[in-house]
PDB file of N, CA, C and O in Angstrom:
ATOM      1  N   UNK A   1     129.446   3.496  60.458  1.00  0.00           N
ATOM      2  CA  UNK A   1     130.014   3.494  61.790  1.00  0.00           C
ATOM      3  C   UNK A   1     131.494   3.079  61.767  1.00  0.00           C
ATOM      4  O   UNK A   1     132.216   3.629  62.599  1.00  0.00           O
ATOM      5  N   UNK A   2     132.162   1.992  60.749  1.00  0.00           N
ATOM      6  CA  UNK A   2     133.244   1.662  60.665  1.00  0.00           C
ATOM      7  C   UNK A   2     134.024   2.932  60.112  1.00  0.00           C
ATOM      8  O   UNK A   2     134.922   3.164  60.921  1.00  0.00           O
ATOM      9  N   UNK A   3     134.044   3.508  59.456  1.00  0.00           N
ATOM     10  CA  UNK A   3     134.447   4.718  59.101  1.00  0.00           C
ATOM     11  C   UNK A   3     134.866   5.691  60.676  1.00  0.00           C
ATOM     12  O   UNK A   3     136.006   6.045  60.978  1.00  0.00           O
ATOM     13  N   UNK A   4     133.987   5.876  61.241  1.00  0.00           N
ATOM     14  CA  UNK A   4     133.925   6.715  62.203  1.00  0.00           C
ATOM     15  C   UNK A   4     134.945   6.182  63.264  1.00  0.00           C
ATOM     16  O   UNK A   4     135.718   6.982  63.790  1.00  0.00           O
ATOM     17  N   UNK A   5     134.963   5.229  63.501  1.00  0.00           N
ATOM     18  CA  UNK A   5     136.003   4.235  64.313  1.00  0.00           C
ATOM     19  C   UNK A   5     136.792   4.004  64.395  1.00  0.00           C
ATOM     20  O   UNK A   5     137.394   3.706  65.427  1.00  0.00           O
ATOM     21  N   UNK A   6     137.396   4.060  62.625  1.00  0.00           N
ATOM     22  CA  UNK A   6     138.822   4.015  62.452  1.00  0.00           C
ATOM     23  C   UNK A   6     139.338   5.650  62.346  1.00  0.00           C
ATOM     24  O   UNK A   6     140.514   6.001  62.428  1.00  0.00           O
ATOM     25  N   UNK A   7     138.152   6.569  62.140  1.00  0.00           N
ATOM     26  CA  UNK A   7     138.408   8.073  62.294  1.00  0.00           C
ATOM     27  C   UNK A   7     139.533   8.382  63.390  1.00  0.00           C
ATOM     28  O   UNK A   7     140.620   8.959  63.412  1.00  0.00           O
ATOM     29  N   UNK A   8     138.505   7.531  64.506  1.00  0.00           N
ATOM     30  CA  UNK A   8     138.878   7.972  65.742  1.00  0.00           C
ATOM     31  C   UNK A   8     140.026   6.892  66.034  1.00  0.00           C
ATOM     32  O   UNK A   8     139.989   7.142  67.239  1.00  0.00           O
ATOM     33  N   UNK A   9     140.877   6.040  65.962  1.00  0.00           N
ATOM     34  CA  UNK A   9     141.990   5.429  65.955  1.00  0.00           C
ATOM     35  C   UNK A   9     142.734   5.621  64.915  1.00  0.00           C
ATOM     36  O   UNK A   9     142.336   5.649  63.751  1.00  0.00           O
ATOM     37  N   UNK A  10     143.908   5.767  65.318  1.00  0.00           N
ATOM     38  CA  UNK A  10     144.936   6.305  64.770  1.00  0.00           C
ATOM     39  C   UNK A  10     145.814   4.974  64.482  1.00  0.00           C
ATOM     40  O   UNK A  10     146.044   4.227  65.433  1.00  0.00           O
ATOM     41  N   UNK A  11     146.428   4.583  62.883  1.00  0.00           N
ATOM     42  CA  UNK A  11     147.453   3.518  63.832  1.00  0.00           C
ATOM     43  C   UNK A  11     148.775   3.600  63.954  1.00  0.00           C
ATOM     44  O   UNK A  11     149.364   4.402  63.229  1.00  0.00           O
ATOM     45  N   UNK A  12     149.429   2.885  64.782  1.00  0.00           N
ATOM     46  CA  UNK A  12     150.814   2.964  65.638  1.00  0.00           C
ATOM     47  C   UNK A  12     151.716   3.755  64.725  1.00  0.00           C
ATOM     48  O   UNK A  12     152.142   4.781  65.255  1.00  0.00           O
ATOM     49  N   UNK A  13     152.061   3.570  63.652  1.00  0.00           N
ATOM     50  CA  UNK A  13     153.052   4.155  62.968  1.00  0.00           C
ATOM     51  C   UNK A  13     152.861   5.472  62.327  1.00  0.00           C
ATOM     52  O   UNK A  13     153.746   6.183  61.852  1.00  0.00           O
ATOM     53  N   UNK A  14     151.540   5.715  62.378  1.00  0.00           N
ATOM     54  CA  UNK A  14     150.982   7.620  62.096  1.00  0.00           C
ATOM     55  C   UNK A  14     151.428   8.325  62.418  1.00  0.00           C
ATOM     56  O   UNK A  14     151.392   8.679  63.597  1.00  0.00           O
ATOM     57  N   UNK A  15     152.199   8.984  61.332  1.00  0.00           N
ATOM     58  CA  UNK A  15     153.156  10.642  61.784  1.00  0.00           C
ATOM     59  C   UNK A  15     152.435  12.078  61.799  1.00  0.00           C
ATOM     60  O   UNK A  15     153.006  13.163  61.908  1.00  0.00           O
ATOM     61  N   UNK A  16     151.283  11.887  61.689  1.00  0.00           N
ATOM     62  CA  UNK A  16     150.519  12.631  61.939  1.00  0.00           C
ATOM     63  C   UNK A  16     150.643  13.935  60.473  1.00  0.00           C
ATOM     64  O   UNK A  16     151.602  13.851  59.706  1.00  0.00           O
ATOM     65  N   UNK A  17     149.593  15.017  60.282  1.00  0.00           N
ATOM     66  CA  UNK A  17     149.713  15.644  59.372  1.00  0.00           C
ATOM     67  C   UNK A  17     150.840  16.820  58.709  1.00  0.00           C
ATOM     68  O   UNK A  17     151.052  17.169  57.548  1.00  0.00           O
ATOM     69  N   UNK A  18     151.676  17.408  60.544  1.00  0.00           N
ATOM     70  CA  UNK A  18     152.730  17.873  60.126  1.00  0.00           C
ATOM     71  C   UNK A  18     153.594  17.486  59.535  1.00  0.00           C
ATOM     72  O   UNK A  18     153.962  18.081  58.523  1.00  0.00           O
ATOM     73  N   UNK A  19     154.340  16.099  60.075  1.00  0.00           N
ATOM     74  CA  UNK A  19     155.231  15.507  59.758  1.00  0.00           C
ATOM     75  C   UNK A  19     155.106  15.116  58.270  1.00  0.00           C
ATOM     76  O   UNK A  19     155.984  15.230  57.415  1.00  0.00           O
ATOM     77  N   UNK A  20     153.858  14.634  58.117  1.00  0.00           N
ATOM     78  CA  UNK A  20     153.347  14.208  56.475  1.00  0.00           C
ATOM     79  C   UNK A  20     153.373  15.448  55.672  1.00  0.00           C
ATOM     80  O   UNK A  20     153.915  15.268  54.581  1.00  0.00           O
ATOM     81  N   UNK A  21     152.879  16.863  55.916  1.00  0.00           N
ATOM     82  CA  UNK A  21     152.997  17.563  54.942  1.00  0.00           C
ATOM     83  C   UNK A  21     154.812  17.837  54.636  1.00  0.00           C
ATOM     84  O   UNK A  21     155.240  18.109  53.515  1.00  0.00           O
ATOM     85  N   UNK A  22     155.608  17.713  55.743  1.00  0.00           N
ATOM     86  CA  UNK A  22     156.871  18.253  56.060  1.00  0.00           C
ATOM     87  C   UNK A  22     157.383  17.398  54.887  1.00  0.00           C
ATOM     88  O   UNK A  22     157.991  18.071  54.055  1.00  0.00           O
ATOM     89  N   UNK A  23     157.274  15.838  54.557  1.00  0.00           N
ATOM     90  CA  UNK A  23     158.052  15.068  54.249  1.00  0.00           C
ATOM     91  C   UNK A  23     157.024  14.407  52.579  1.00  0.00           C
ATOM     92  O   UNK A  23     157.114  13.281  52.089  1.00  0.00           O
ATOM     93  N   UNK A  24     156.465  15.147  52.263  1.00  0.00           N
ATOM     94  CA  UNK A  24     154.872  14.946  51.498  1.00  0.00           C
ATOM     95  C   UNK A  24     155.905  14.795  49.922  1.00  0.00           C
ATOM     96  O   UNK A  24     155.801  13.888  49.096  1.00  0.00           O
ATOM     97  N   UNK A  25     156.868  15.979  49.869  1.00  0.00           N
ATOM     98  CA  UNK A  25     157.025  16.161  48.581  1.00  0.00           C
ATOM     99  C   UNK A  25     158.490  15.082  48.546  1.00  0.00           C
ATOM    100  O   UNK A  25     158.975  14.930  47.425  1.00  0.00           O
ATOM    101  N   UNK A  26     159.084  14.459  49.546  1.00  0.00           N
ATOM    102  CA  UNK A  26     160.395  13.336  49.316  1.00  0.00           C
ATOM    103  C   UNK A  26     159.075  12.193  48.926  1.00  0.00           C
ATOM    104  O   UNK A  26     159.000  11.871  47.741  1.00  0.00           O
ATOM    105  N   UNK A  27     158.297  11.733  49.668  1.00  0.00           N
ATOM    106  CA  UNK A  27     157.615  10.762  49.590  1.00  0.00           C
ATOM    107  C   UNK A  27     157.182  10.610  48.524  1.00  0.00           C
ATOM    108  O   UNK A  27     157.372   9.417  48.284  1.00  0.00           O
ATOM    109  N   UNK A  28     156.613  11.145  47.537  1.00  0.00           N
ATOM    110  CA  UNK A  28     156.034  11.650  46.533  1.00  0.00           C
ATOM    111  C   UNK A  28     157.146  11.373  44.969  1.00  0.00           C
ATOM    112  O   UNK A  28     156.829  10.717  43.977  1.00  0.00           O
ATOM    113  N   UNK A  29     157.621  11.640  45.056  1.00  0.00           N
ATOM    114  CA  UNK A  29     159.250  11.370  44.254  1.00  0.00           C
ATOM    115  C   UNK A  29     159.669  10.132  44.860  1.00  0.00           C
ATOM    116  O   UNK A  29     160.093   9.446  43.930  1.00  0.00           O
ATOM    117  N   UNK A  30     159.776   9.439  46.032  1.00  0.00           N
ATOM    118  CA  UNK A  30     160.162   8.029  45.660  1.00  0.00           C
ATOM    119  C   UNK A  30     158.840   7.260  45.359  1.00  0.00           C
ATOM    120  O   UNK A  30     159.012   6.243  44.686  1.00  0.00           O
ATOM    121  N   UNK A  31     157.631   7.519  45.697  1.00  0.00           N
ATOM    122  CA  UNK A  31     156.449   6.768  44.770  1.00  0.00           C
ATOM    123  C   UNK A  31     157.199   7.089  43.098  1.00  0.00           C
ATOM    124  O   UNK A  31     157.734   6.267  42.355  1.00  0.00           O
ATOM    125  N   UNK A  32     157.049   8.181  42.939  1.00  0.00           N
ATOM    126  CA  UNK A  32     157.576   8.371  41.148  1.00  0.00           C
ATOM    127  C   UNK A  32     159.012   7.597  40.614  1.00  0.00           C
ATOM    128  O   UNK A  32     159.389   7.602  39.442  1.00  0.00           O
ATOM    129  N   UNK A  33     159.632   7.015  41.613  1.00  0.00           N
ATOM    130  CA  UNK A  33     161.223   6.624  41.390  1.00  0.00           C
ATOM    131  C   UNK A  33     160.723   4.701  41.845  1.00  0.00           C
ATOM    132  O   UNK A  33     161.488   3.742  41.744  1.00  0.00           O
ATOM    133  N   UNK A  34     159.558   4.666  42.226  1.00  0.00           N
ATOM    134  CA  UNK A  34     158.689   3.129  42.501  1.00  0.00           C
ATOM    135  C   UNK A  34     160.011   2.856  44.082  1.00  0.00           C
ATOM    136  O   UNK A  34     160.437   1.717  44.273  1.00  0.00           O
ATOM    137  N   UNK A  35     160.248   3.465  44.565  1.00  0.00           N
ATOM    138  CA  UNK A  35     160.559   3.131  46.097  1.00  0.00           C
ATOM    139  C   UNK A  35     160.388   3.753  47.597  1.00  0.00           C
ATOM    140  O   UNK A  35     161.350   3.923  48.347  1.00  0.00           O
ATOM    141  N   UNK A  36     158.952   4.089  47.959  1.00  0.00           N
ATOM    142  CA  UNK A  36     158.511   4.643  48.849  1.00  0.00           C
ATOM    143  C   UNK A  36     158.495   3.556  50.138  1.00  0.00           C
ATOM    144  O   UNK A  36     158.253   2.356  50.267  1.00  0.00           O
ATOM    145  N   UNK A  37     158.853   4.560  50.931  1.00  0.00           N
ATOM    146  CA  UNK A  37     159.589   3.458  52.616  1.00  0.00           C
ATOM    147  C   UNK A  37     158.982   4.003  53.699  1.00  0.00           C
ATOM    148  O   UNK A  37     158.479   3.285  54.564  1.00  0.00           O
ATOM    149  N   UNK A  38     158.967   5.260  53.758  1.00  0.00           N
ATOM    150  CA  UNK A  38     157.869   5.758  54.898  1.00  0.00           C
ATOM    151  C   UNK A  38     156.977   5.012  55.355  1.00  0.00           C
ATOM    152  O   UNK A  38     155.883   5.308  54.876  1.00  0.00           O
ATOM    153  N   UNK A  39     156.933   3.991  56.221  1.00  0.00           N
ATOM    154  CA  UNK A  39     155.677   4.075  56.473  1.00  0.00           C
ATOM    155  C   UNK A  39     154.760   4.361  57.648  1.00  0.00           C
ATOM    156  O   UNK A  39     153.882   3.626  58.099  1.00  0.00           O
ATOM    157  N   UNK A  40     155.101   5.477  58.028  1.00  0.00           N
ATOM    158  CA  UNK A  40     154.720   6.489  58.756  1.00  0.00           C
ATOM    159  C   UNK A  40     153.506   7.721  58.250  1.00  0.00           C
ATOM    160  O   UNK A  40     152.474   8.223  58.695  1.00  0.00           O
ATOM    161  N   UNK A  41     154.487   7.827  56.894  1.00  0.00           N
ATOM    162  CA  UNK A  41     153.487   8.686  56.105  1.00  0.00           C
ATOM    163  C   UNK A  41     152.505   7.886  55.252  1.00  0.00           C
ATOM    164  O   UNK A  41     151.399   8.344  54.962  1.00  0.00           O
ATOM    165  N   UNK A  42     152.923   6.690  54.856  1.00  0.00           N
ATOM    166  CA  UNK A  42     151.822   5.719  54.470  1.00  0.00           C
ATOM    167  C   UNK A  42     150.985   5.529  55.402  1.00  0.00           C
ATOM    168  O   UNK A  42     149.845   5.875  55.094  1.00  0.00           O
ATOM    169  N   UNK A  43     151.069   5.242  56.107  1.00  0.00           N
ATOM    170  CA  UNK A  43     149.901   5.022  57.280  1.00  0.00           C
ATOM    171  C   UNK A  43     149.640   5.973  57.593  1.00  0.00           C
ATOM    172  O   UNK A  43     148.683   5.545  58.238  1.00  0.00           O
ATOM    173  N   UNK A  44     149.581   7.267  57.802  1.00  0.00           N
ATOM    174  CA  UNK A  44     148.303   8.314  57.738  1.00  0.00           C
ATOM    175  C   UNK A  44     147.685   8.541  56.819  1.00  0.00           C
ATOM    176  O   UNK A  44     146.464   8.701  56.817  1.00  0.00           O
ATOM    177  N   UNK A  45     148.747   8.623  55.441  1.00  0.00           N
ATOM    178  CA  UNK A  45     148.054   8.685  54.128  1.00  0.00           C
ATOM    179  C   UNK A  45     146.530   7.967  54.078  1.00  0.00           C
ATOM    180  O   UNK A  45     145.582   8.422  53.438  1.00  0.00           O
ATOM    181  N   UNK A  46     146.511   6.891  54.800  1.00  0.00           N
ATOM    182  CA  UNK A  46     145.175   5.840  54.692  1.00  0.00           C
ATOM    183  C   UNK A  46     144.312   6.257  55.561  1.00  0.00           C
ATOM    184  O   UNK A  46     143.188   5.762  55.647  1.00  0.00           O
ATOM    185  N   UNK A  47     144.734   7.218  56.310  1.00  0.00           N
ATOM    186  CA  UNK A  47     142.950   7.619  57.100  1.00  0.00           C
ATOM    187  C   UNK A  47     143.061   9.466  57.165  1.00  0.00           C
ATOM    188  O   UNK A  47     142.404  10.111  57.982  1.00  0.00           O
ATOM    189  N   UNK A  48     144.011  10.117  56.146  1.00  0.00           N
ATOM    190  CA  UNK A  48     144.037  11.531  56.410  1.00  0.00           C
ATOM    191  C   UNK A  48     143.296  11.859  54.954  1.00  0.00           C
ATOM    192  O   UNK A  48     144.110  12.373  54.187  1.00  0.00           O
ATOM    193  N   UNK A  49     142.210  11.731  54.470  1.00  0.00           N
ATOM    194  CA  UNK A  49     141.775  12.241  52.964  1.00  0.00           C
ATOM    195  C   UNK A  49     142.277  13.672  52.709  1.00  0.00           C
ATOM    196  O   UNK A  49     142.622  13.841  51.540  1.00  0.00           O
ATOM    197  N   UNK A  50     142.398  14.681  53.463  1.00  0.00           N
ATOM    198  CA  UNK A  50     143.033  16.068  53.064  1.00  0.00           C
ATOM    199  C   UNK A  50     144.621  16.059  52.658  1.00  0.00           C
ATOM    200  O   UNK A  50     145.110  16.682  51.715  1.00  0.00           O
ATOM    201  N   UNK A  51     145.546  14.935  53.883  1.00  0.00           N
ATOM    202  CA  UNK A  51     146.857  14.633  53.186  1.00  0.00           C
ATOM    203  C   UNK A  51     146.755  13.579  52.031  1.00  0.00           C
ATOM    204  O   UNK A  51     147.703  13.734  51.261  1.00  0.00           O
ATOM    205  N   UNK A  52     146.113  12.790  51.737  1.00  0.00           N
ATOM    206  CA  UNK A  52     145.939  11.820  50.481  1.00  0.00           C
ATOM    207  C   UNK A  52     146.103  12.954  49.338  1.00  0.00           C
ATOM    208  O   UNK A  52     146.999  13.002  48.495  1.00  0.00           O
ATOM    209  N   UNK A  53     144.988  13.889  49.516  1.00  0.00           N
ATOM    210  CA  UNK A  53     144.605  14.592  48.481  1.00  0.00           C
ATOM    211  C   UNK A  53     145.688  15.149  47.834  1.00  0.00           C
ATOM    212  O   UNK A  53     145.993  14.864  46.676  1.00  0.00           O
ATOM    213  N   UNK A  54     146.493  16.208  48.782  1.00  0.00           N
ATOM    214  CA  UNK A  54     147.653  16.705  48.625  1.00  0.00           C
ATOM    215  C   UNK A  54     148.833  15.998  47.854  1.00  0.00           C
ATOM    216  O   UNK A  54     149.691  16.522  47.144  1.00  0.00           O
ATOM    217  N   UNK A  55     148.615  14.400  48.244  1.00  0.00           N
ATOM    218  CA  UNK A  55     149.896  13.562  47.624  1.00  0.00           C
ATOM    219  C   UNK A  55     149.355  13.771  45.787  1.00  0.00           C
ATOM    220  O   UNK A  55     149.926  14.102  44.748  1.00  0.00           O
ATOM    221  N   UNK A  56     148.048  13.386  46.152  1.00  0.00           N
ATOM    222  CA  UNK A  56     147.895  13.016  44.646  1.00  0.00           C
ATOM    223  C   UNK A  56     147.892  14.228  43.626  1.00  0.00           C
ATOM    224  O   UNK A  56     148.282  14.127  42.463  1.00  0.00           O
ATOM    225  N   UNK A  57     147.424  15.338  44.182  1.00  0.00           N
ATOM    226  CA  UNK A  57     147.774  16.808  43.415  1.00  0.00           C
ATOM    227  C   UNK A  57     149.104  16.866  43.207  1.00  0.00           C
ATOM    228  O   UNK A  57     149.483  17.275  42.110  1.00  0.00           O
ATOM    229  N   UNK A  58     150.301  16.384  44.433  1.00  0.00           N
ATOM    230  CA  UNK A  58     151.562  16.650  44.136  1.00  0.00           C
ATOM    231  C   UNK A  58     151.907  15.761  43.065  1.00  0.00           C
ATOM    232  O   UNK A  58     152.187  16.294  41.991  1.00  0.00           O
ATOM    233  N   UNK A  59     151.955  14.048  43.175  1.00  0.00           N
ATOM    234  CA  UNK A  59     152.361  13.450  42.353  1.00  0.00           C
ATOM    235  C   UNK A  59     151.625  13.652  40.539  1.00  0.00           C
ATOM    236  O   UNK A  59     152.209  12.974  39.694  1.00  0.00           O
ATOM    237  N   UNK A  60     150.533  14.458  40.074  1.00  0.00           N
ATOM    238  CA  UNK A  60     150.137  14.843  39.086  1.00  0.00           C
ATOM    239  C   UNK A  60     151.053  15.770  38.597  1.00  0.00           C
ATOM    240  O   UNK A  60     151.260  15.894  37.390  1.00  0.00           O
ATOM    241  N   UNK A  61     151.819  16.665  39.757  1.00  0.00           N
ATOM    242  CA  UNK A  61     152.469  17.885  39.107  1.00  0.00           C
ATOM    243  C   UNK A  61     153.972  17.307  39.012  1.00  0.00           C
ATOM    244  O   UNK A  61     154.846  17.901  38.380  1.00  0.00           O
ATOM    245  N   UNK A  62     154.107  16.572  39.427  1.00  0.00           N
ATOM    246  CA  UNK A  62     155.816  15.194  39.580  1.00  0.00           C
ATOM    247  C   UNK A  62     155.409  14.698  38.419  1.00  0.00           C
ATOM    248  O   UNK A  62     156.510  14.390  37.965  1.00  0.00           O
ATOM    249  N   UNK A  63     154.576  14.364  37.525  1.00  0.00           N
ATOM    250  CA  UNK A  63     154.744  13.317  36.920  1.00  0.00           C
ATOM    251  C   UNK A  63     154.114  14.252  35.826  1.00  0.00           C
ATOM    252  O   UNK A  63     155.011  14.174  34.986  1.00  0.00           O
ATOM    253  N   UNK A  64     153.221  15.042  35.302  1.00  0.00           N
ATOM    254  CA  UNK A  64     153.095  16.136  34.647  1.00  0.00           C
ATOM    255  C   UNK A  64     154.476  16.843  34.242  1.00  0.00           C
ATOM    256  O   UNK A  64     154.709  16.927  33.036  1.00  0.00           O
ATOM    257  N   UNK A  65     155.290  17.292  35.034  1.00  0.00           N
ATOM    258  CA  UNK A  65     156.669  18.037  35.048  1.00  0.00           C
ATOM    259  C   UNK A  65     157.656  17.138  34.038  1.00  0.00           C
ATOM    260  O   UNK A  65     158.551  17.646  33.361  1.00  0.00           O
ATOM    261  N   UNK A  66     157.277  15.463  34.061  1.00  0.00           N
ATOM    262  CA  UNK A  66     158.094  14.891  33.668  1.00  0.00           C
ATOM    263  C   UNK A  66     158.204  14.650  32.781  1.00  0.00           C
ATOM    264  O   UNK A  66     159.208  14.034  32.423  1.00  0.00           O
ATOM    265  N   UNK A  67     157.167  15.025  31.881  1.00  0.00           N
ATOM    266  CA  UNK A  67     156.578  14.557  30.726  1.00  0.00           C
ATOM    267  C   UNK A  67     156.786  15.927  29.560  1.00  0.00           C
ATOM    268  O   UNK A  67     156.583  15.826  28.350  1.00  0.00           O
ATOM    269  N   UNK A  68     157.239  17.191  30.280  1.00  0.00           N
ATOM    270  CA  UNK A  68     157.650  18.529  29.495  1.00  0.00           C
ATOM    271  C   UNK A  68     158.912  18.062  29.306  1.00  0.00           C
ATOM    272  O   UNK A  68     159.739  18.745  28.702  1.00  0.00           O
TER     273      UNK A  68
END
């Protein structure tokens, strides 16, 4: 039920999924550079599992890339 609850609340600083995919791949590169500030996109990141997902596929191919 806690799951479902926080489904349905959003919190204050949530930029919601456009904005997060829009800004997915800067965010992503300052996690890889260790200085991520968003936290707009952090805080959806924590209740959007389809944008989570996306970060972590991106940052595999950021940090994969880096290593060629």
């Amino acid at each position: 039920m806690k799951r479902f609850e926080r489904f349905l609340t959003t919190h204050p600083d949530d930029v919601g999924c456009d904005e997060t995919r829009r800004l997915l791949h800067v965010y992503a590169e300052a996690i890889v550079a260790g200085t991520p500030s968003h936290l707009g996109i952090a805080a959806h990141l924590e209740d959007c599992p389809p944008c989570a997902d996306e970060l972590e596929g991106l940052l595999a191919a950021i940090t994969e890339h880096a290593h060629d």
